[in-house]
C-alpha positions in Angstrom: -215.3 -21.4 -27.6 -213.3 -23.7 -30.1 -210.1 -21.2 -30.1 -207.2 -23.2 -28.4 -204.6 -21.5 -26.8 -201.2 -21.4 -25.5 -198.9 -19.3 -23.4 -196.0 -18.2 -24.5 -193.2 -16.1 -21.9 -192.9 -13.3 -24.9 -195.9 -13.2 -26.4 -199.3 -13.9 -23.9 -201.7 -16.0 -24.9 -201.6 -17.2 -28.3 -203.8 -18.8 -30.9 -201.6 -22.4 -30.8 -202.0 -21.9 -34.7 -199.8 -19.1 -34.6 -197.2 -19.8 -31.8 -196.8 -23.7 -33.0 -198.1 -23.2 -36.9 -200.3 -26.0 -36.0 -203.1 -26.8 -33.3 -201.8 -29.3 -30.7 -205.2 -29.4 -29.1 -208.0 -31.5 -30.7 -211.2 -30.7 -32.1 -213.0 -31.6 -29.3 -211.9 -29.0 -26.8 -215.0 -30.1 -24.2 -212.2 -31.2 -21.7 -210.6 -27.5 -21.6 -211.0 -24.8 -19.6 -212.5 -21.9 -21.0 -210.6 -18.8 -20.1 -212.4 -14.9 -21.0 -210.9 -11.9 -21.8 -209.1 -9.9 -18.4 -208.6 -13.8 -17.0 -205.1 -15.0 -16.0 -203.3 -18.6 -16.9 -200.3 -19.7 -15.2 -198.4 -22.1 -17.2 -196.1 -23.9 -14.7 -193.6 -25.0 -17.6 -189.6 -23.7 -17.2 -188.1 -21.6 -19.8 -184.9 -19.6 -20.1 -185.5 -16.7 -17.5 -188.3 -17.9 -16.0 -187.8 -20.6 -14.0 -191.4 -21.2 -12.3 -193.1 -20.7 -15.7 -195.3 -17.2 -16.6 -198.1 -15.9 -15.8 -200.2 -13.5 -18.4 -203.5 -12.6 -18.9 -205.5 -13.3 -22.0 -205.8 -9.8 -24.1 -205.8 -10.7 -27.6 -209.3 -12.5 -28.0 -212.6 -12.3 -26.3 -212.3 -15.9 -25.3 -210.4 -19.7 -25.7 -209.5 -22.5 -24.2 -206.8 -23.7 -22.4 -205.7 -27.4 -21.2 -205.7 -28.3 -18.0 -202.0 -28.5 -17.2 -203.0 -24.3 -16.5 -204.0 -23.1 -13.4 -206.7 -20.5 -14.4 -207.8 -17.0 -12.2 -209.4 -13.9 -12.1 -208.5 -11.3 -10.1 -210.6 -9.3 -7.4 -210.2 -6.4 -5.3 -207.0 -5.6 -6.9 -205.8 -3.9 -9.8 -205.4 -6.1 -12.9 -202.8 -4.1 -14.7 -201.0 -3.9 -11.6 -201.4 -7.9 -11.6 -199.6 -8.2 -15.3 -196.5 -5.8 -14.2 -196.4 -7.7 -10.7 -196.0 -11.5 -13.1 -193.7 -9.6 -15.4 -191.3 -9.2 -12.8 -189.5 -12.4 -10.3 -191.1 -11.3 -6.7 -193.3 -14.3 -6.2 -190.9 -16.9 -8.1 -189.6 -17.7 -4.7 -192.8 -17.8 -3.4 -194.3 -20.1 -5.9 -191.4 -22.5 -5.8 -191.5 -22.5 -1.9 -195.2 -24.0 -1.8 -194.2 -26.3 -5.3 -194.3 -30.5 -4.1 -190.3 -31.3 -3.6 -189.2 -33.4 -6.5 -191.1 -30.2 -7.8 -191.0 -30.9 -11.5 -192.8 -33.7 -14.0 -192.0 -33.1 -17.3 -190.4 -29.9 -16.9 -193.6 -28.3 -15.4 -193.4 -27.4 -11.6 -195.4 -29.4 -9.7 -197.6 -27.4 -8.1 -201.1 -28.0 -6.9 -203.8 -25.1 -7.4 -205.2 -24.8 -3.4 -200.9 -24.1 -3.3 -200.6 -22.0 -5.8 -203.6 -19.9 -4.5 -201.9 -19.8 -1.3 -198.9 -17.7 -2.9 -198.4 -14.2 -0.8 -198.2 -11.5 -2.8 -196.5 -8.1 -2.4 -199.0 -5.3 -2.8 -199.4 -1.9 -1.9 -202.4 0.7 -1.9 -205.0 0.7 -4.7 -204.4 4.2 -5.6 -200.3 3.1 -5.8 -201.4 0.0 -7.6 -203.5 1.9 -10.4 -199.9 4.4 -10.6 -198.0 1.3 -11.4 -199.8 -0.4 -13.9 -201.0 2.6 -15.8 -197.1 3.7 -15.4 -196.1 0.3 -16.9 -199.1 -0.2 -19.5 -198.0 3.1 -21.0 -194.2 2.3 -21.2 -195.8 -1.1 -22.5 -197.5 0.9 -25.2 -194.6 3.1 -26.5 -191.8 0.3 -26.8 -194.4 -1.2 -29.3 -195.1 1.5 -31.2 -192.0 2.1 -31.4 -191.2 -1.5 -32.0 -194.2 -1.2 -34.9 -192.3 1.6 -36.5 -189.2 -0.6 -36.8 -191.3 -3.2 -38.7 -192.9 -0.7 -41.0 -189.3 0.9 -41.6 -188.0 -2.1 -42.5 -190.4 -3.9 -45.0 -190.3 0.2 -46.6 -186.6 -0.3 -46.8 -187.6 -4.1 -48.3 -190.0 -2.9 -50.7 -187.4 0.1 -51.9 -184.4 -1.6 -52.8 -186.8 -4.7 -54.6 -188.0 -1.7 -56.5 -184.7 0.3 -57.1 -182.7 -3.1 -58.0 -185.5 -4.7 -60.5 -185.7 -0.7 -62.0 -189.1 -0.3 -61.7 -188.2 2.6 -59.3 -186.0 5.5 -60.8 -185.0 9.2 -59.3 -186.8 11.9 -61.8 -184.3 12.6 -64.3 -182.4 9.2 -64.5 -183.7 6.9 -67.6 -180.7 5.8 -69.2 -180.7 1.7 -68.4 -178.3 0.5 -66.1 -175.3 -1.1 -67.7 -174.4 -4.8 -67.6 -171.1 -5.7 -66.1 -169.5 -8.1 -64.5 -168.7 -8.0 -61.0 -165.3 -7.8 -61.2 -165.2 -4.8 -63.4 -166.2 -2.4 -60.2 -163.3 -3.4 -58.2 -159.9 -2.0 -58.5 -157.9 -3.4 -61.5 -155.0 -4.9 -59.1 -156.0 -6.3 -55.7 -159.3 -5.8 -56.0 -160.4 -9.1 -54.2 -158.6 -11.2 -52.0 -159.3 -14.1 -49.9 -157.4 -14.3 -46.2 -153.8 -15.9 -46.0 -154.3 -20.3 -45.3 -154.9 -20.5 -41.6 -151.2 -21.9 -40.7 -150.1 -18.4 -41.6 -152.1 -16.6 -38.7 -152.2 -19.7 -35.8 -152.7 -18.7 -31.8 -149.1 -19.5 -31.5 -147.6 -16.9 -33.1 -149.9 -13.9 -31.7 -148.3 -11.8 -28.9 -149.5 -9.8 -26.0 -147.8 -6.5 -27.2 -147.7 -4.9 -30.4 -148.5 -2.3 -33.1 -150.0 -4.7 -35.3 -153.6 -6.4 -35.2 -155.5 -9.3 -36.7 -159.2 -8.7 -37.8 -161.4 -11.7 -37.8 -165.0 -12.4 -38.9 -166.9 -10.7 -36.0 -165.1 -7.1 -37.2 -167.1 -7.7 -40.4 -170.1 -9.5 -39.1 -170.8 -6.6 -35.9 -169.1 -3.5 -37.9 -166.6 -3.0 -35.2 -163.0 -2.7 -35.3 -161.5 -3.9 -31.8 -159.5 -6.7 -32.1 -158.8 -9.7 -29.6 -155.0 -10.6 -31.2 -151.8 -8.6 -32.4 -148.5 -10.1 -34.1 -144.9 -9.0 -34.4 -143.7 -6.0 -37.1 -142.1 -9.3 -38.8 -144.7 -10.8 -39.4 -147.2 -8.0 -40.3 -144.2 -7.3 -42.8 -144.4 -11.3 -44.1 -148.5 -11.1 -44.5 -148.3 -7.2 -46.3 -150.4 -8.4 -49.0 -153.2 -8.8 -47.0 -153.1 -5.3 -45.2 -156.0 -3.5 -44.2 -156.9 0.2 -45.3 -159.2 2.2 -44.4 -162.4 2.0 -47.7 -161.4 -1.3 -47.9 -164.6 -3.6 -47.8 -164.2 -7.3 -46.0 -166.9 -9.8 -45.8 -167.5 -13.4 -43.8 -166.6 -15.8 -45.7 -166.8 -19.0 -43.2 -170.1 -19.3 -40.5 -172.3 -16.6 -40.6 -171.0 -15.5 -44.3 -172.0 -12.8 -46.5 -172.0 -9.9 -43.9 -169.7 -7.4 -44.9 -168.5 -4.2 -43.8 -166.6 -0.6 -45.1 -162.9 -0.4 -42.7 -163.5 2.7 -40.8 -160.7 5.5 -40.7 -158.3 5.5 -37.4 -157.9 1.6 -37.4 -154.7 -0.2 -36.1 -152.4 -1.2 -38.8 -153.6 -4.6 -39.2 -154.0 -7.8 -41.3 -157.1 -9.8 -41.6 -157.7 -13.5 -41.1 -158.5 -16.2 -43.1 -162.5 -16.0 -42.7 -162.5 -12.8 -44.4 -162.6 -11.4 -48.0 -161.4 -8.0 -48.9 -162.4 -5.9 -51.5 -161.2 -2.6 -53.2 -163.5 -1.0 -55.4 -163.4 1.0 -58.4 -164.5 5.0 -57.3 -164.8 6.1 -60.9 -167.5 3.0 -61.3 -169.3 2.6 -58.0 -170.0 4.7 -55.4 -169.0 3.5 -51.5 -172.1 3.5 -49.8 -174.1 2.1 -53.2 -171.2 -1.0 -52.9 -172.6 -1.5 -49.1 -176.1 -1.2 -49.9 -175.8 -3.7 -53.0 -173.7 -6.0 -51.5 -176.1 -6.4 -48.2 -179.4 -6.6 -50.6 -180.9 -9.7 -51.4 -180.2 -10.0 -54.5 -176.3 -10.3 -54.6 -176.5 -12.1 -50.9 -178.8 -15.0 -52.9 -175.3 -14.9 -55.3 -172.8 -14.7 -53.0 -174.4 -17.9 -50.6 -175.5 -21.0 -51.5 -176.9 -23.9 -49.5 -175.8 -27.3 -49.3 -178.7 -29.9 -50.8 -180.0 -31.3 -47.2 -178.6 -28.9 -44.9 -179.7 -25.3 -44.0 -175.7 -24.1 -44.1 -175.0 -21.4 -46.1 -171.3 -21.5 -47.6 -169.8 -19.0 -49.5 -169.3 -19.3 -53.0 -166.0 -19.6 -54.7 -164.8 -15.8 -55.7 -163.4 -16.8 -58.9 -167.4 -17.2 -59.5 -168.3 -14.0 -57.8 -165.7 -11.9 -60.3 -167.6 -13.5 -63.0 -171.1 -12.6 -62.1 -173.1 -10.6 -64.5 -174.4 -7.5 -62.2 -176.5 -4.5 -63.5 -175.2 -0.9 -62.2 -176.5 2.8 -62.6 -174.8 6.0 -63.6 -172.9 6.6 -60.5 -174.9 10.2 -59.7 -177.7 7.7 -59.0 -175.6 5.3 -57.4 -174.7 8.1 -54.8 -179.1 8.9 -54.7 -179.4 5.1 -54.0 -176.9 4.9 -51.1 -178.2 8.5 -49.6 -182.0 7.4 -49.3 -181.2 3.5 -47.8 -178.7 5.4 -45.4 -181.2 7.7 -44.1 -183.3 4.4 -43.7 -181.2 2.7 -42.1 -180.3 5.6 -39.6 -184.2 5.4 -39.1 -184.1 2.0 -38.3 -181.3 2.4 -35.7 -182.5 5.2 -34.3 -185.6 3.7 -33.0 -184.1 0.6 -32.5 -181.8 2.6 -30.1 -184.9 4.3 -28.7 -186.5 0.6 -28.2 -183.9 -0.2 -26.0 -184.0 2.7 -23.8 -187.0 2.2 -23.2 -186.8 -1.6 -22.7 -184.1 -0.3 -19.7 -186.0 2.6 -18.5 -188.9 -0.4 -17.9 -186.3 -2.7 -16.4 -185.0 -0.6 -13.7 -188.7 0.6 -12.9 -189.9 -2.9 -12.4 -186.7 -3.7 -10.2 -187.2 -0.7 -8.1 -191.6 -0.7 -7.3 -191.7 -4.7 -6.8 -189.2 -4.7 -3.8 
């Protein structure tokens, strides 16, 4: 075999082309083991969470080849799916590191010979109770990555959508009127439509107090969609800063950091003022519709407007909003607007929804692998 491979915690064995986007090894791989499909590697290097390195077993491809820094097996009279839930979880961590040479690591791999390593005890029960866990395990396995497959399809759907609806090659039946030109600030309300957060001296840590009816909302309220708030100021002060009130259908965006995520203010918030890493907008309801302002405000195109990058540097600032009033936008007939914002919705409830159900079962695996290896 010529295919050189590596071994990564997350994903297995891996083609090194597609885990480093180069090969590391040479041509010449007559110096590495060969490893065959159903074979385990250990790779004794440390990562975050695994602090003796991973063990996995080569699945992907029918064959490869592996340096010599791995410690390479095949398992007998045991069960070899039991064998890839047992690595997955930490049971023979402490074992491994017990029979490690003290100093145990050289260039952050544990130092480990192979007649130690093969001396490792392992935890095992029946074969009958062996076969129950990994066929248990290999079937969770399966579902989280359908699952997680559906998620990916959703999303380059939801991708290939709004490129299609936003460059009108993709119309509901009955709408054929072109969408209008405007410019952005013609969809937000006439006074107050955009406004920037008050200079930072206005809202400092040394004003904020421990009780009060008033909050302050910051960058992560926008970036996470969530409306708890870490800080609260006096009624006097709330009063001095009224201008930047929040209601709730107000929109407010990052604008410093992670920029360009925005978010609509949800109904039953405290009365509040927002920071100076936020924007707030107040849009136009005769114009554009609410949830069509969300989805085209979080689509590529007007995030590519809205962010630029300094020459050199991979930091995306936002750009100035006397700019972003002026930019020339193309809208729909608000009917279609509200069609526009219903189908990405239902997407995007899609999305979360499995997402959500991604996670449960990423817990549900969790708690089963804490509770068989103990």
């Amino acid at each position: 075999s010529t295919l050189p491979l590596t071994i990564s915690a997350r994903y297995g064995l891996v083609d090194q082309n597609d885990f480093f986007n180069k090969q590391v090894a040479s041509r010449d791989v007559s110096g590495y083991y060969l490893i065959e499909n159903g074979e385990f590697a250990y790779n004794k290097s440390y990562s975050k969470g695994y602090p003796v390195g991973t063990i996995k077993r080569l699945d992907r491809y029918s064959e490869g080849v592996l340096s010599t820094l791995y410690i390479l097996f095949k398992p007998v009279h045991i069960s070899s799916q039991f064998l890839v839930a047992y690595f997955e979880g930490n049971m023979w961590h402490q074992e491994v590191a017990r029979r490690a040479t003290e100093g145990a690591r050289n260039h952050g791999l544990l130092n480990i010979a192979p007649k130690d390593f093969f001396e490792m005890r392992l935890v095992v029960p029946s074969h009958r109770e062996q076969d129950m866990i990994g066929k248990s395990l290999q079937s969770l396995d399966n579902l989280i990555a359908a699952n997680e497959e559906k998620v990916s399809e959703l999303k380059i759907l939801k991708k290939l959508l709004m490129q299609r609806i936003f460059n009108q090659r993709w119309r509901f039946k009955g709408f054929t009127d072109p969408w209008e030109q405007r410019k952005f600030v013609s969809i937000l309300k006439n006074t107050d439509g955009i406004r920037r957060g008050p200079f930072g001296s206005s809202l400092k840590k040394s004003i904020f107090v421990q009780k009060s009816a008033y909050a302050v909302y910051e960058q992560q309220n926008a970036i996470y969609n969530e409306y708890s708030t870490r800080y609260r100021i006096t009624k006097e002060k709330y009063e001095e800063l009224r201008k930047f009130e929040l209601h709730s259908g107000d929109f407010i965006m990052s604008g410093a950091g992670t920029v360009g995520k925005i978010s609509e203010v949800p109904d039953g918030i405290s009365k509040g003022v927002f920071n100076q890493a936020l924007i707030r907008f107040r849009i136009n309801e005769n114009i554009v519709d609410r949830k069509y302002f969300l989805v085209f405000m979080r689509g590529n195109i007007m995030q590519k407007k809205l962010t630029e990058t300094n020459p050199g540097s991979a930091i995306k600032n936002l750009v100035p909003m006397k700019d972003v009033k002026n930019y020339v936008i193309y809208i729909s007939k608000i009917e279609e607007q509200r069609r526009i914002g219903k189908i990405v919705n239902l997407l995007n409830d899609l999305i979360a929804a499995n997402e959500e159900k991604c996670e449960q079962l990423k817990k549900l695996k969790k708690y089963l692998m804490q509770n068989m290896f103990v």
